[in-house]
C-alpha positions, 0 to 999 in steps of 0.5 A: 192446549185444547179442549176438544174431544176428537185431535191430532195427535202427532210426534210434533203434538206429542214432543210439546204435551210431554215437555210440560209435563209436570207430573206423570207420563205414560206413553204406549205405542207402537214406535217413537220418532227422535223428536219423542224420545228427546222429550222423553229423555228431558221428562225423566231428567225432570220428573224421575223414572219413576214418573214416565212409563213407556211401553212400546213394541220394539221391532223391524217391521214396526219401523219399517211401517214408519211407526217409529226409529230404532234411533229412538229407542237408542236414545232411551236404552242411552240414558239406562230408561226401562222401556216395556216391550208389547209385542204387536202394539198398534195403538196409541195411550197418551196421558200427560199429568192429568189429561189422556188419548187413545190415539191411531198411530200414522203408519208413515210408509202410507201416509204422513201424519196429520197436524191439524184437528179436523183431521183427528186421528185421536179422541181425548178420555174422561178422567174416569177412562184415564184412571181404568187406563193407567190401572191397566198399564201401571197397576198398583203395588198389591196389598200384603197377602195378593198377588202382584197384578200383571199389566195388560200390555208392556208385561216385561221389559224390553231385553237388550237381546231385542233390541240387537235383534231389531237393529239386525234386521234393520240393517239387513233390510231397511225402511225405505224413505216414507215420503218416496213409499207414499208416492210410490202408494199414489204411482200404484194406485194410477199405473201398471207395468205391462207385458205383453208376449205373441209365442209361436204364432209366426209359423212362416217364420218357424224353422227347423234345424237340421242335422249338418250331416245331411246337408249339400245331398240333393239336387232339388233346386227348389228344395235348396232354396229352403235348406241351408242349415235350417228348413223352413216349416211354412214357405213365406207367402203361405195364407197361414201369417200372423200378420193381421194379429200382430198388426191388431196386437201392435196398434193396442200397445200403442194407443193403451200401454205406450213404452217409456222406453229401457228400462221401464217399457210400457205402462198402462192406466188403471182405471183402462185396465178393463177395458185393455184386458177386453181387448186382449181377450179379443185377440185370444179369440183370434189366436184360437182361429188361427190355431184352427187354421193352421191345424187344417192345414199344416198337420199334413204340411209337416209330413209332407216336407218330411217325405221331400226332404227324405226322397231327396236325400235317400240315394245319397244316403244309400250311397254313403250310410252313416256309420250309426245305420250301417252298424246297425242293418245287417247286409245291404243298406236298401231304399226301403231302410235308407228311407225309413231311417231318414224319417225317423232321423227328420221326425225327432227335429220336425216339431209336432203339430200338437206341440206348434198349437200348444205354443201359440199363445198371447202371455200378459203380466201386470207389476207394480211401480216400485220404490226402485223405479221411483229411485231410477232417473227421468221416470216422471219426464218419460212418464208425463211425455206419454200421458201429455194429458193428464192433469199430473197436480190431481194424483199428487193432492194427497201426498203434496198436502201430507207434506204441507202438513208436515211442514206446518 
């Protein structure tokens, strides 16, 4: 027992004031633990129904938030208790024979709850704020000829329709354990994930398939040695490489975003967020000069190998047309036709120069740590072996310490 104005109010703080209750109890909350409910249910057996108001909101995303347990409320509706349901409660009345508290509820899923005084999470009320308070939830019966008034909170009882509902939801998607959700807060609050893609930069290495029947048709040496069942766009010494962006790109992952390997791949610091998305805003700038070049320079390229290969193949062709164009020609099939016909066979599987700028681009996602990542086995070792030198106590005070005071 204490006399101070601003306290701790926990479950544990709860259970102990409703146990030596002698009186009354009224309690409204959003959610109650087991510990709450157990003492909840031996003040009914001690003091009568009529002396122990509860009113909470009975739902799944309250005990998602770790406000309380479907559990609890089983234990009450156990023992035929009528608890009130408010729906979107999200504060806490505490009144104990004749000393009350409005108090701040822990949300469990962000922080445990505290135990200790000077870190209060409620404030004790005058007897006089303690009466306006149980007027409100528990109004008196009216006087002959009034009309019955309606509490401002808990107006009607919690149906066994809601609490089915509620159980339902839960088993379709349960709470996840609070302490692992806070350390999952703390990983969020230090890490991201990052990708990092380079697309349709490496035009050297850019082929073009061809059509089977059109292979084996020349005898350009030189053109065979780019022709199997593809062409490549840009002959592999071309000036036109992506080399250096790449070799750029590579070096930042490796000293800002280090891999920890499948499944998880790189994470970045993000308090050096900034500074990598300057970076990558550098190397964007890099790929639009590169962009430029290549329209300077591979825009007549793509025609070009589009007449060779053509030139080549036209005699051939002349001397043996597909069916599709010779159905299609009436008379002789001339050069001209053969020529013009194997143009517009290469023009539909040569991509297009505007098609080759338009994917050219540097893609970067962000995500979260995750509860599962959390779950997945040698995180932290993988983790720890890449940030050698952080001090790894110093991100984990604040969870280590919500767990002392669990334990105190």
């Amino acid at each position: 027992m204490t006399d101070r104005l601003f306290v701790a109010m926990s479950s544990q703080r709860l259970a102990e004031e409703i146990s030596r209750a002698r009186q009354r109890v009224l309690l409204a909350v959003p959610g109650i633990h087991e510990i709450v409910a157990q003492a909840l249910v031996g003040a009914v057996d001690r003091l009568g129904q009529e002396a122990v108001t509860v009113v909470l909101d009975c739902d799944g995303e309250v005990c998602r938030m770790g406000y309380g347990s479907i559990e609890a409320i089983q234990l009450l509706k156990g023992i035929g208790f009528p608890i009130r349901q408010s729906p979107g409660l999200r504060f806490g009345v505490f009144i104990c024979d004749d000393r009350a508290w409005n108090f701040a509820p822990a949300v469990q899923c962000v922080e445990a709850e505290t135990h200790r005084n000077d870190r209060p999470n409620g404030v004790a009320c005058t007897p006089e704020q303690a009466e306006a308070l149980i007027m409100a939830i528990c109004p008196p019966d009216p006087q002959p000829g009034e009309e019955e008034p309606q509490p401002e909170i808990g107006s009607r009882p919690l149906s066994e329709f809601e609490i089915k509902r509620t159980e339902k939801d839960l088993q379709e998607r349960p709470p996840q354990q609070f302490d692992l959700a806070r350390i999952v807060r703390v990983y969020q609050s230090y890490f991201q994930y990052v990708e990092v893609h380079l697309e349709g930069c490496a035009i050297t290495r850019r082929q073009v398939q061809l059509p089977p029947s059109l292979l084996n048709l020349t005898d350009d040496k030189d053109l065979e040695a780019r022709l199997r069942t593809t062409y490549n766009l840009i002959e592999k010494d071309s000036a036109i490489s992506d080399r250096e962006i790449r070799k750029k790109l590579d070096h930042l992952l490796e000293v800002s975003a280090p891999s920890l390997g499948k499944p998880w791949g790189r994470v970045l610091l993000k308090a050096k967020k900034a500074d990598f998305e300057k970076e990558i805003t550098k190397l964007r700038q890099d790929i639009e000069a590169h962009k430029k070049k290549v329209e300077a320079e591979v825009g007549g390229h793509i025609n070009q190998s589009i007449e060779r290969i053509a030139k080549a193949w036209v005699k051939s062709v002349m001397a043996s047309p597909p069916a599709e164009l010779n159905f299609r020609v009436p008379g002789e099939i001339t050069e001209e036709v053969a020529l013009n016909w194997l143009k517009d066979e290469l023009a539909q599987v040569f991509p297009s120069l505007e098609d080759i700028l338009k994917k050219m681009e540097l893609q970067v996602h962000f995500r979260d740590v995750t509860y599962e990542t959390l779950n997945a086995e040698k995180f932290f070792e993988a983790l720890k072996k890449k940030f050698k030198h952080i001090d790894w106590n110093k991100p984990f005070e604040e969870f280590d310490a919500a767990q002392a005071k669990d334990q105190g």
